[in-house]
N, C-alpha and C positions, 0 to 999 in steps of 0.2 A: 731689117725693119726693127727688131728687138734692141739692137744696140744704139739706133736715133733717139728709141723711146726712152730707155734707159740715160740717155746721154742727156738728152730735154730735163731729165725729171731731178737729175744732179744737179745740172746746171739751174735750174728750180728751187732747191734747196738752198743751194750757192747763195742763189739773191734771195733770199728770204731771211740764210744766214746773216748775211751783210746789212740787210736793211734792216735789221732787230736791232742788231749792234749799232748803227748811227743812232735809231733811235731811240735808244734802252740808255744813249750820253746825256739826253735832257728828258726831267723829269714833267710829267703829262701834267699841263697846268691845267686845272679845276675851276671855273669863272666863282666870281661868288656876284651874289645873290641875298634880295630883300627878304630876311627871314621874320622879323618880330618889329613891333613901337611896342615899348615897353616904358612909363611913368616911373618919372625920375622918385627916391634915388633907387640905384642897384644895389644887389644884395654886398654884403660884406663885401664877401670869397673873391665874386669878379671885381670890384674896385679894387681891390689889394693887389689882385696879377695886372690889371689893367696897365698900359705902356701909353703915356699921353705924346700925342705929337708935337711935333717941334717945328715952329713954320711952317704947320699943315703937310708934314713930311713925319711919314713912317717908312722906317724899313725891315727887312726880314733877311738872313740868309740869301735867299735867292727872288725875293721881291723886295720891289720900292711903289709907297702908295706917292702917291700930289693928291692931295684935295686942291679943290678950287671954289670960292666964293660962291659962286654962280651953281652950284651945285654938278658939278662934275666931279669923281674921280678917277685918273688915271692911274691905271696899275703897266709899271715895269718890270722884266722880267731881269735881276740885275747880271751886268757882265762885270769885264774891268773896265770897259768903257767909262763913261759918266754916269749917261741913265741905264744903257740896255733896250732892248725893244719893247716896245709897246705892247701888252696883250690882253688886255682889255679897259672899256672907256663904260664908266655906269653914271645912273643917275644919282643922285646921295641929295639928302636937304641942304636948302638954301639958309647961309651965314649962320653955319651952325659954330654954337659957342664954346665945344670940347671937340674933337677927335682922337680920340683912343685904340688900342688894339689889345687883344686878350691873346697873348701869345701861345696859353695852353689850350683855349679851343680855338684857335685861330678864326678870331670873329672878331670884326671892324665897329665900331659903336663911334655912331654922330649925335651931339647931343643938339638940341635943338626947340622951344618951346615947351622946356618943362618933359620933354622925351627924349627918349635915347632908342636911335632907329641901330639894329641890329641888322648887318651884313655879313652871311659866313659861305663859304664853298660850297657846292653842290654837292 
């Protein structure tokens, strides 16, 4: 009976092993999220780092934002694919007239009636 228990409890390890390592290959995506409206304009420091987008298209290392008119954005997770998967879909203001990104606090800012609504990771 000692050597099933023993045998179980390896085998145990085994896939615990295994399954860190699959998933220790992709890094634990963090949604983001409504943090701040904040009246235009922003301070220096973040306009200066600020990354504006290009056809409502931002990318990052291992994401790609889509804004959309209608106030959707969709975030990709990027592969070699085209886009990559999907992993998350938020609301964002409607026909906003910048979209930007602050690459050193990784926080999404949509400007929009004289505001700039702040989106950063949980």
């Amino acid at each position: 009976m000692d050597k099933v228990l023993q045998i179980l409890i390896v085998f145990g390890l085994i896939l615990l092993f295994v399954y860190r390592m699959i998933r220790g290959r992709e890094q634990i995506y963090r949604p983001y999220e409504f943090i701040i409206r904040l009246r235009a304009p922003l301070p220096a420091e973040v306009e200066l780092r600020m990354v504006l987008a290009e056809d409502n298209r931002l990318e990052t290392d291992t994401l790609f934002f889509d804004y959309e008119v209608e106030g959707r954005l969709t975030i990709y997770r990027r592969r070699q694919e085209a886009r990559g998967r999907q992993v998350q879909e938020l609301a964002v203001p409607v026909d906003c007239t910048a979209v930007a990104m602050d690459p050193v606090e990784n926080k999404l800012y949509f400007e929009a009636g004289g505001y700039w609504f702040v989106y950063g990771q949980a």
